[in-house]
C-alpha positions in Angstrom: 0.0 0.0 0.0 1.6 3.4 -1.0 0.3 6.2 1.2 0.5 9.8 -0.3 1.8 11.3 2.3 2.5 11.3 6.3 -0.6 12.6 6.7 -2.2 10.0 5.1 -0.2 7.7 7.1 -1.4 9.2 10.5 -5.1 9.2 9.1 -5.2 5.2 8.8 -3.5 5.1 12.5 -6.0 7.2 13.9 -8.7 4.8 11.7 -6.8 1.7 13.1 -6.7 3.3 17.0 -3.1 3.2 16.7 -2.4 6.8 17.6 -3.1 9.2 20.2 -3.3 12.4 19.8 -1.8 15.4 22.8 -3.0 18.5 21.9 -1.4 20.1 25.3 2.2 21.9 25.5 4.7 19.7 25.5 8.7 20.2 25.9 11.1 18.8 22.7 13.5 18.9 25.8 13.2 15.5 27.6 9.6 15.5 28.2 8.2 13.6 24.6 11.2 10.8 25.4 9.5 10.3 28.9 6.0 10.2 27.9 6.8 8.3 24.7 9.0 6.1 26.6 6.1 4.6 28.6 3.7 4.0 26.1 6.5 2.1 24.0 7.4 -0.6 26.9 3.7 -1.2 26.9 2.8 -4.8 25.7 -0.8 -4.0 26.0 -3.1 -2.3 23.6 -1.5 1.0 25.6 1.2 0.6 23.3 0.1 3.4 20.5 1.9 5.7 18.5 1.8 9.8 19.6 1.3 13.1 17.7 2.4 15.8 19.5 0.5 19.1 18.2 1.8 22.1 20.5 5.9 21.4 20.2 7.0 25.5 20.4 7.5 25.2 16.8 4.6 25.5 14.1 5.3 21.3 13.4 3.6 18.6 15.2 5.6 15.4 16.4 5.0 12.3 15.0 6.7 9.1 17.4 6.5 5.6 17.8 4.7 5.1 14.5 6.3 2.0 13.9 6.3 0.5 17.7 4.5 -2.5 17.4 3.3 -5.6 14.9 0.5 -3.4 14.4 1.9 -0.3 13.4 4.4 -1.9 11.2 2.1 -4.0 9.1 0.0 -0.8 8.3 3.2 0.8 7.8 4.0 -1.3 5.4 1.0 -2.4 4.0 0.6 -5.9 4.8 -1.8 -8.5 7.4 1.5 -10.0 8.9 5.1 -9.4 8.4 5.5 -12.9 6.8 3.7 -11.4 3.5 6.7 -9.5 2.2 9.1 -12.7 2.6 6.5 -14.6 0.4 6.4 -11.7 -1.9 10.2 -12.3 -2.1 10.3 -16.2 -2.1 8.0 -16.0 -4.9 9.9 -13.8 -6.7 13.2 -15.9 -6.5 11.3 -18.6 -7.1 10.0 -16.9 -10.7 13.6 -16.1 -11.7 15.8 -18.8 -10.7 13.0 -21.5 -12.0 14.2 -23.2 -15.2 13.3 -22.3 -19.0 12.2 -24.6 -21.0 11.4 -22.5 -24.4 10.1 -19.6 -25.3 6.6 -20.1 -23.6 8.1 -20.1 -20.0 10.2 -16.9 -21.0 6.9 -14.9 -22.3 5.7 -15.9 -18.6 8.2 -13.9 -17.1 7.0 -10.6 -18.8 4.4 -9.5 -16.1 6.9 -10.0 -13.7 9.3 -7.7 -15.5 6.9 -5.5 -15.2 5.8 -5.5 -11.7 9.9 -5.0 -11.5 9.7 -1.9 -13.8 7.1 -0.2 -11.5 9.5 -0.5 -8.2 12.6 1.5 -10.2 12.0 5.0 -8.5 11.3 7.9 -11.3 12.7 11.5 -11.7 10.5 14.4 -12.7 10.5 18.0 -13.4 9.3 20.7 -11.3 9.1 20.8 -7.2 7.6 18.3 -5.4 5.0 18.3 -2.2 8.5 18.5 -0.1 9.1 22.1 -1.8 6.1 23.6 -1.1 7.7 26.2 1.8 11.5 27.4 1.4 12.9 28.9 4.4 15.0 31.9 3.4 17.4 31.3 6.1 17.9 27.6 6.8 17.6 27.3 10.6 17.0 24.0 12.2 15.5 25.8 15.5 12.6 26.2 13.6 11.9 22.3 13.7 11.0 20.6 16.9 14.3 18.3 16.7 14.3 16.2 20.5 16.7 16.5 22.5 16.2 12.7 23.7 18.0 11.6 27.1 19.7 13.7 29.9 23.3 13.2 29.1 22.9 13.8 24.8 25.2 16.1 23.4 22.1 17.7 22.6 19.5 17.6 20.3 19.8 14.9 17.3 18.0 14.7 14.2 16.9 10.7 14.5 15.0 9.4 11.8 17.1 11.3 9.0 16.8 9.1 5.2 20.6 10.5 4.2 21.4 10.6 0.5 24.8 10.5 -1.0 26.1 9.6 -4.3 29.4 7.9 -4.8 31.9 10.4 -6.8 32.7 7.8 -9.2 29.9 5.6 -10.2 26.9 7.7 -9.1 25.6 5.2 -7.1 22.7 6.3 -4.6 22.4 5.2 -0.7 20.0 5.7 1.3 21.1 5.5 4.8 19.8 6.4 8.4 22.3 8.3 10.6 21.9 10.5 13.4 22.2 13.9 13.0 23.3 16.0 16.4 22.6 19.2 16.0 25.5 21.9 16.6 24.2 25.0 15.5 21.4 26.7 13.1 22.7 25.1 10.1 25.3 22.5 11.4 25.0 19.2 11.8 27.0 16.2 12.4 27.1 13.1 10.5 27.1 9.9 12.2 28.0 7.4 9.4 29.9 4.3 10.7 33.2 3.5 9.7 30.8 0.1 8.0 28.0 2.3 6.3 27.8 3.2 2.8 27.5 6.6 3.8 31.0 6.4 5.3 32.7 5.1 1.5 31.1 7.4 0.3 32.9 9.9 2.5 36.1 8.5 2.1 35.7 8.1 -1.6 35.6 11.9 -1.8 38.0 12.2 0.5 40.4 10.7 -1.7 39.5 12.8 -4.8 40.0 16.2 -2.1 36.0 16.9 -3.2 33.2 18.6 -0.9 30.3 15.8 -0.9 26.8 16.8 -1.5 24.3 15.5 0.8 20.4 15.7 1.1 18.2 14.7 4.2 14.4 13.4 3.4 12.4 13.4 6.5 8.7 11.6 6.6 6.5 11.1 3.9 5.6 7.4 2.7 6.8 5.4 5.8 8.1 2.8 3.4 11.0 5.5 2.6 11.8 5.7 6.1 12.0 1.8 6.6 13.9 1.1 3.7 16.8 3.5 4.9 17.1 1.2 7.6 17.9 -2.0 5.8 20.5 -3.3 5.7 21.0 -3.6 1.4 24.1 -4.3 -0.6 25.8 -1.0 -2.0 24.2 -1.7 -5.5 20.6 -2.2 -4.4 18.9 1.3 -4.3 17.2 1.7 -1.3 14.4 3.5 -2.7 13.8 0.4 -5.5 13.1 -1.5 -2.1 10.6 1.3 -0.8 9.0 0.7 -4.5 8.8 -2.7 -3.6 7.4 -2.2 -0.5 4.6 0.0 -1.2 3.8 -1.5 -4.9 4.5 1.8 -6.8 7.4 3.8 -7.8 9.1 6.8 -5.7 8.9 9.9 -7.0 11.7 12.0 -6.8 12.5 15.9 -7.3 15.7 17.6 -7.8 16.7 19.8 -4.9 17.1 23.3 -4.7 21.0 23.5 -4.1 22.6 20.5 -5.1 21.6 17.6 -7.8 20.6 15.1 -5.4 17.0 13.6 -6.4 14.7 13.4 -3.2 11.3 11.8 -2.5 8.7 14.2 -3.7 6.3 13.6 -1.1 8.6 13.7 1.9 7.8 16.2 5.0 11.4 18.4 4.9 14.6 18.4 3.0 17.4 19.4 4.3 20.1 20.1 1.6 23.9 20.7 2.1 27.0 19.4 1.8 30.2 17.6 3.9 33.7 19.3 3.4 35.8 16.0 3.4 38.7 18.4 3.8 37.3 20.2 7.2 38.5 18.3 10.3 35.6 16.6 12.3 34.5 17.4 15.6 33.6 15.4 18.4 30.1 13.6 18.2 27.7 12.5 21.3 27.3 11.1 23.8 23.7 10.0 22.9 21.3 7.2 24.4 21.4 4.4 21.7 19.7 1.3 20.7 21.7 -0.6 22.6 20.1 0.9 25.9 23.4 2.3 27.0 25.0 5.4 26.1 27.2 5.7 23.1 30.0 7.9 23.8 31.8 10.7 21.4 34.2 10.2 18.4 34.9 12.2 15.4 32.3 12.5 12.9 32.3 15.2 9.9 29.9 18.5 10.0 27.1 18.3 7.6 26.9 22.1 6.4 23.5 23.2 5.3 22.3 25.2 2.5 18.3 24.8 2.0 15.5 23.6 4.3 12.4 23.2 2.2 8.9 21.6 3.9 5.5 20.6 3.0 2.9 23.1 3.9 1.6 21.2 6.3 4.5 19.2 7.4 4.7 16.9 10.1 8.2 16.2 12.2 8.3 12.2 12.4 11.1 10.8 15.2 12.1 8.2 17.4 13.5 7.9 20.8 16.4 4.6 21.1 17.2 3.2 24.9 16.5 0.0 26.7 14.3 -2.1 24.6 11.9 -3.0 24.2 11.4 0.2 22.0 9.7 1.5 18.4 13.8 0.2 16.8 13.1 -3.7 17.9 9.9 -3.5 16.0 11.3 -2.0 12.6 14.7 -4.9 13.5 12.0 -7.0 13.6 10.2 -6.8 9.9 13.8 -6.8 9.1 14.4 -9.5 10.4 10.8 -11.6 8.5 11.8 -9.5 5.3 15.4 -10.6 4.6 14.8 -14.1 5.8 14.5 -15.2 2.5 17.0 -13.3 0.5 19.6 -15.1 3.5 17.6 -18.7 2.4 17.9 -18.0 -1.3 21.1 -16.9 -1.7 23.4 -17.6 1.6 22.3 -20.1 3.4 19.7 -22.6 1.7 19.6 -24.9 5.3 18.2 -22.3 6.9 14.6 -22.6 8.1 14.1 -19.8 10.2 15.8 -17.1 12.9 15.1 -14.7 15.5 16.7 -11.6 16.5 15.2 -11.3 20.4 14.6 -7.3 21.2 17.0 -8.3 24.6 19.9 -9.3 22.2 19.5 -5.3 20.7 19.3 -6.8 16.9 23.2 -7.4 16.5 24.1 -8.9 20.3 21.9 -12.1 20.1 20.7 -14.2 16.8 19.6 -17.6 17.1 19.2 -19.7 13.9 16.8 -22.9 13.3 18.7 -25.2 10.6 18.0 -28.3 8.6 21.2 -30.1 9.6 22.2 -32.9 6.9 25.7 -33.3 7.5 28.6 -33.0 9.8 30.2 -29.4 10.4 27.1 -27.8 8.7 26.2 -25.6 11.6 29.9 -24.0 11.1 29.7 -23.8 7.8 26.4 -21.5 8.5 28.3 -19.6 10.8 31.2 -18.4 8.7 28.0 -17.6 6.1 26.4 -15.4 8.5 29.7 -14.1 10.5 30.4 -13.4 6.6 27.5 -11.6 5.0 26.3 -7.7 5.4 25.7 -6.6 8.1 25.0 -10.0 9.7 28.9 -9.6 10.4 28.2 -7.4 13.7 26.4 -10.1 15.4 28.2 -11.0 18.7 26.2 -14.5 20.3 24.9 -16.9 17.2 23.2 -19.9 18.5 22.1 -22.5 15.9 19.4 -25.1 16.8 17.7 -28.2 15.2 14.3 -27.8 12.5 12.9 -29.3 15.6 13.4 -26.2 17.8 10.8 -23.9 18.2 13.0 -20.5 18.6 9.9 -18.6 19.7 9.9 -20.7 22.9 12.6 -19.7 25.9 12.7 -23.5 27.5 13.1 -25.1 24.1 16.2 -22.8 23.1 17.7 -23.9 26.5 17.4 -27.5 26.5 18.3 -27.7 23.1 21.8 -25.8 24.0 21.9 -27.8 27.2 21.2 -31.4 25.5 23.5 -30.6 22.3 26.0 -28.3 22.8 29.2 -29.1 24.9 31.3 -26.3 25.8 34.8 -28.3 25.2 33.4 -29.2 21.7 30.8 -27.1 20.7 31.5 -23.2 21.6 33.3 -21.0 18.9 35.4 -18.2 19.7 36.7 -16.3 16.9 37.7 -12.2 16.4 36.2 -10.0 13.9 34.4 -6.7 13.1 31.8 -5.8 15.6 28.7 -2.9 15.6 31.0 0.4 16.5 28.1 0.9 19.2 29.4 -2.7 21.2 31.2 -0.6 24.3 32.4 -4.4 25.5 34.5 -5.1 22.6 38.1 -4.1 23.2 38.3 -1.7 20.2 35.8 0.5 18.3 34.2 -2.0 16.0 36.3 -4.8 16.9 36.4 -7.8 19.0 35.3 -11.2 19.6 32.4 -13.6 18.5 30.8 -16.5 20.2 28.9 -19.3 18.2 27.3 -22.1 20.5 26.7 -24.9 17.8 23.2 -26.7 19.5 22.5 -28.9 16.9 21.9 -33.0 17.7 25.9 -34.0 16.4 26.3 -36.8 13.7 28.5 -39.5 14.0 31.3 -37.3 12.3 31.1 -34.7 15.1 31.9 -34.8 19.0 29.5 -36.0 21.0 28.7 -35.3 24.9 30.1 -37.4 27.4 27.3 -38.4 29.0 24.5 -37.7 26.9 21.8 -38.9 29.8 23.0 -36.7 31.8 20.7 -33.7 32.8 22.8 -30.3 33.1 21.8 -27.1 34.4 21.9 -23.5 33.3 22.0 -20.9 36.0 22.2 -17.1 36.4 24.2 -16.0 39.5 25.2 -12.3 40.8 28.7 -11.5 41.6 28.4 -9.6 44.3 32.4 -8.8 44.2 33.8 -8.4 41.2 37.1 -9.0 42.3 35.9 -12.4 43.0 33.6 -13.3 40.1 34.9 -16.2 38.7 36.1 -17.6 42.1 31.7 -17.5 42.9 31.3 -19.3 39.5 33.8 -21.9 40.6 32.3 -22.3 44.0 29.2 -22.6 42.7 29.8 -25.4 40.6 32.2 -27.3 43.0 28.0 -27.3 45.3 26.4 -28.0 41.9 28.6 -30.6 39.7 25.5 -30.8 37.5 25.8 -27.5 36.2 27.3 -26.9 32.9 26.5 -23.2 32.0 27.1 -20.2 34.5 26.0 -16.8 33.2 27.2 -14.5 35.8 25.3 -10.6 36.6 25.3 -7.7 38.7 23.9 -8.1 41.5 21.7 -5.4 41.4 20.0 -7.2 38.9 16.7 -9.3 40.1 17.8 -12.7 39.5 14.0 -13.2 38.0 14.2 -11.1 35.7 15.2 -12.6 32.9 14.6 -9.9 30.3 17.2 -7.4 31.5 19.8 -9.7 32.8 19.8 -11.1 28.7 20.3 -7.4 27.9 22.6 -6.2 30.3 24.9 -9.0 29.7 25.4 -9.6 26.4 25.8 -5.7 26.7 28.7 -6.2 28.8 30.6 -9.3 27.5 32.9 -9.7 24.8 33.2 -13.7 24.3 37.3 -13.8 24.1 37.6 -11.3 27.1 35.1 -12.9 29.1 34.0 -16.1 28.8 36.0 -19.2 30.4 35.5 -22.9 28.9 37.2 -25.5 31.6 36.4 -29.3 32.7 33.4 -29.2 30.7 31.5 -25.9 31.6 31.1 -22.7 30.4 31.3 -19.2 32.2 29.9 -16.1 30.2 31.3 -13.0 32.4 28.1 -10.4 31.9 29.1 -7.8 34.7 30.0 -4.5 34.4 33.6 -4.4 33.6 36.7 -1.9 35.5 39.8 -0.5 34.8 41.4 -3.9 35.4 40.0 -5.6 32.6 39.5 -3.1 30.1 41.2 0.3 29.0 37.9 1.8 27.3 35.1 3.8 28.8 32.1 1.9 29.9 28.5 4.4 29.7 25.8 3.9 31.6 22.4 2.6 30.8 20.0 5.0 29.0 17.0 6.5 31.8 15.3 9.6 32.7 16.1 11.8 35.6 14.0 12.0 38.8 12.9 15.4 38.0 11.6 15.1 34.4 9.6 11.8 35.9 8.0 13.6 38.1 7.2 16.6 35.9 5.2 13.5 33.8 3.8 11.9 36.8 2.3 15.9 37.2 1.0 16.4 34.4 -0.2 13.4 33.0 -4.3 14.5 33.6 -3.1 17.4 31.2 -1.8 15.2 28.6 -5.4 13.7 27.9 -3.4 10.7 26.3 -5.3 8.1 28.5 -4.9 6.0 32.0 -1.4 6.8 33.8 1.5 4.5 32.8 4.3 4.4 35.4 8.2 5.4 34.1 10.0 2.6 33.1 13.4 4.3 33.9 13.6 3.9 38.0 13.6 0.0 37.7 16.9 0.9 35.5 18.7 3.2 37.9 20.8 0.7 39.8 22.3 0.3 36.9 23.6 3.5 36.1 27.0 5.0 37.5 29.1 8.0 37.1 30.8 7.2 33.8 32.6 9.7 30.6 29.1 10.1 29.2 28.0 12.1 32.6 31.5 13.4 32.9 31.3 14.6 29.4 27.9 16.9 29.9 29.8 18.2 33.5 32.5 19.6 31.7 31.6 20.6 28.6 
């Protein structure tokens, strides 16, 4: 389903009940993240999507449009998530099929077709985006969040960033945050990984200043597909074509020759000076529900902001999932199952990305094992292929295994997998966001291979025997594997040990998943001896590790109880507690707070 416009977009929410609507005052500073930061943890039917009319600019905020099944499938135009991977299974299907004549070839012309209409199209003239030109482009005019307490300030954070490579023209459509330095100043968080990043460094090389455009909003399908993760040559918005079963319509901009979606919100045009020196980006509260601290990222200069007359500002707030992210990681996740089937890794049945695994920490992997070493061989595919290679923890599992269920995944790992035999260690490049990995965007892997082993493979020792997988807390730190050892010297039965803070409730499962695959980088921290396994979660010191460790991501006291105040005024509904004070025993006094102290 193509939608015209936001607007349209927010219509069938509001038809759906899927949005609510706060007409009241509302701070850009802190106070949307806390209200929206309720409503997101919400399992419930609470969970909706906001528009925020009265945001002390003449724009209304648009958040968690995309946080939940729901949301995503109207997004996107589909009953279940699972449609777009048959869409795509058929489609291989058509093309890889064999020809037997000319017959089967005529066959293929409708489907050329549908293919035609998803190629995005250029036209003359201005688009819906250019509507309204500011004179004077000044981003204070836009109601851009600033999100958690310790950001660098306000960021920009659902950006569709357009570059061209200098040589072949190719497009990309890529999502990186913007932080805001001044009027017309951004920065321009492109991973060292991203195509956004070659691109940089490709007119670096050539000494050239790199045009750049920024879409925001219109069709959501624009906004989704900036987020996928597509080889270079795959245009991003071919994919949004795909998605919404018509082509994208793009308009030249004002100050540079970068093409834009005609019926997006704002465009903000500009350009990167590959020859300026960079300046120091963040801290900001991430995805990965800590905060990610400052590095060098280039200024994004800008020259034109041109809107819709009736724009509306879409954004998102990141932070300790479950959040509106796991939901668009999760239709990522159904989508590119079968491109990964089709064209990586044929034995694959299924796989999961669990929100407490924060998409790249945790992916575990259902396989059709037919012969020895296969569950390797699918881990050097994965380890191997886009951006699949920032996963940290893979576990593969039998067809039998139903990875939707908790007690399945665990006795599979705890029948199958032997830690002597079965866990693999190995170093390589890592999500520049991991803060446990010894160096930016590199470190260590683990794969735990829980697949029933053939006669070629080690086996367990004792494959009757019943083992047990336990969470403990280290109290002392000092003496964290010593209470690991202790513990199994009182409990020989035990084969896995994950070890936690202690301020973590030992029943809650959820966050002591999160927090320690957070905090563990498998070479560093995990211990395989006598036939058990020790995976070191706990927050790490100076005597293990020379880089800074940030805190988790959570309101302050104050802006909770400025929420807790005026919730009657909000007229969004019944009163949702803050999720952030079950999170503060986590925090401590680390460089991102130090950072916002001294600035």
């Amino acid at each position: 389903m193509a939608f015209a416009n936001i607007s349209d977009f927010i219509q069938t929410l509001q038809e759906h009940q899927e949005l609510i609507v706060c007409d009241t005052p509302v701070s850009t500073y802190l106070e949307i993240t806390e209200i929206t930061d309720r409503f997101s943890k919400q399992t419930s039917a609470k969970n909706k999507a906001i528009l925020f009319t009265q945001t002390g600019t003449k724009f209304p905020v648009l958040i968690n449009a995309f946080g939940s099944e729901s949301r995503i499938n109207i997004a996107l135009g589909t009953d279940s998530l699972d449609d777009i991977r048959i869409r795509i299974e058929s489609l291989f299907s058509h093309i890889s099929s064999p020809k037997s004549g000319i017959r089967d070839a005529l066959k293929m012309l409708p489907l050329l077709a549908e293919m035609q209409s998803w190629i995005p199209k250029t036209r003359s003239g201005k688009g819906a985006c250019q509507e309204c030109v500011m004179e004077t482009p000044n981003l204070d005019a836009l109601p851009i969040l600033h999100c958690w307490p310790y950001d660098a300030g306000r960021f920009i954070t659902l950006p569709m960033v357009i570059t061209h490579h200098p040589e072949t023209g190719t497009r990309n459509v890529g999502m990186y945050r913007m932080q805001v330095y001044d009027k017309n100043t951004t920065g321009m968080h492109w991973h060292l990984h991203k195509t956004g990043a070659n691109h940089y460094n490709a007119y670096k090389k050539l000494k050239r200043v790199m045009p750049v455009s920024v879409a925001i909003g219109g069709d959501p399908a624009h906004t989704f597909s900036a987020t996928a993760p597509l080889p270079e040559n795959i245009d991003e918005f071919m994919l949004s074509g795909f998605l919404r079963k018509k082509k994208v319509e793009l308009v030249k901009c004002i100050t540079n020759d970068i093409y834009v979606p005609a019926d997006a919100d704002f465009i903000i045009e500009g350009y990167v000076d590959t020859q300026e020196d960079m300046f120091m980006e963040g801290p900001f509260g991430d995805h990965t529900g800590f905060y990610s601290l400052p590095d060098l990222y280039p200024f994004f200069h800008i020259t034109c902001i041109t809107h819709r007359k009736n724009a509306v500002y879409p954004t998102t707030i990141v932070g300790i999932p479950p959040m509106e992210d796991a939901w668009i990681g999760k239709a990522i996740e159904r989508i590119f199952l079968a491109p990964i089937k089709f064209l990586l890794a044929p034995e694959i049945i299924d796989y999961t990305m669990p929100f407490a695994g924060v998409a790249h920490n945790l992916v575990i992997v259902k396989i059709k094992k037919t012969f020895a070493g296969q569950a390797i061989k699918v881990m050097n595919t994965l380890w191997g292929a886009g951006q699949m290679m920032f996963n940290k923890v893979l576990l593969l599992v039998d067809e039998q295994c139903d990875i939707t269920k908790n007690a399945e995944i665990i006795t599979a790992v705890l029948t199958h997998a032997a830690p002597e035999n079965d866990m693999y260690i190995l170093k390589g490049p890592l999500d520049v966001l991991d803060h446990a990995a010894p160096h930016v965007g590199y470190g260590s892997k683990l794969c735990i291979d829980a697949t029933t082993k053939l006669s070629e493979e080690a086996k367990n020792k004792n494959p009757h025997q019943t083992y047990m997988c336990v969470a403990i807390a280290a109290e002392d730190y000092a003496k964290r594997q010593q209470i690991a050892q202790e513990y199994i010297a009182k409990n020989p039965q035990t084969r896995y040990i994950i070890l936690h803070d202690a301020v973590i409730d030992a029943s809650d499962t959820e966050t002591i998943v999160w927090h320690t695959l957070n905090n563990c980088d498998p070479l560093r921290d995990c211990t395989i001896q006598d036939g058990y396994f020790i995976f070191d979660g706990t927050t790490k010191h100076a005597d293990t590790t020379q880089r800074d460790w940030p805190t988790p991501v959570v309101s302050l006291d104050t802006t909770i109880a400025q929420v807790d105040t005026r919730w009657d005024e909000y007229k969004i509904g019944e009163f949702i507690h803050s999720p952030s004070p079950a999170y503060k025993k986590l925090q401590m006094q680390n460089s991102a707070w130090l950072y916002q102290q001294n600035k």
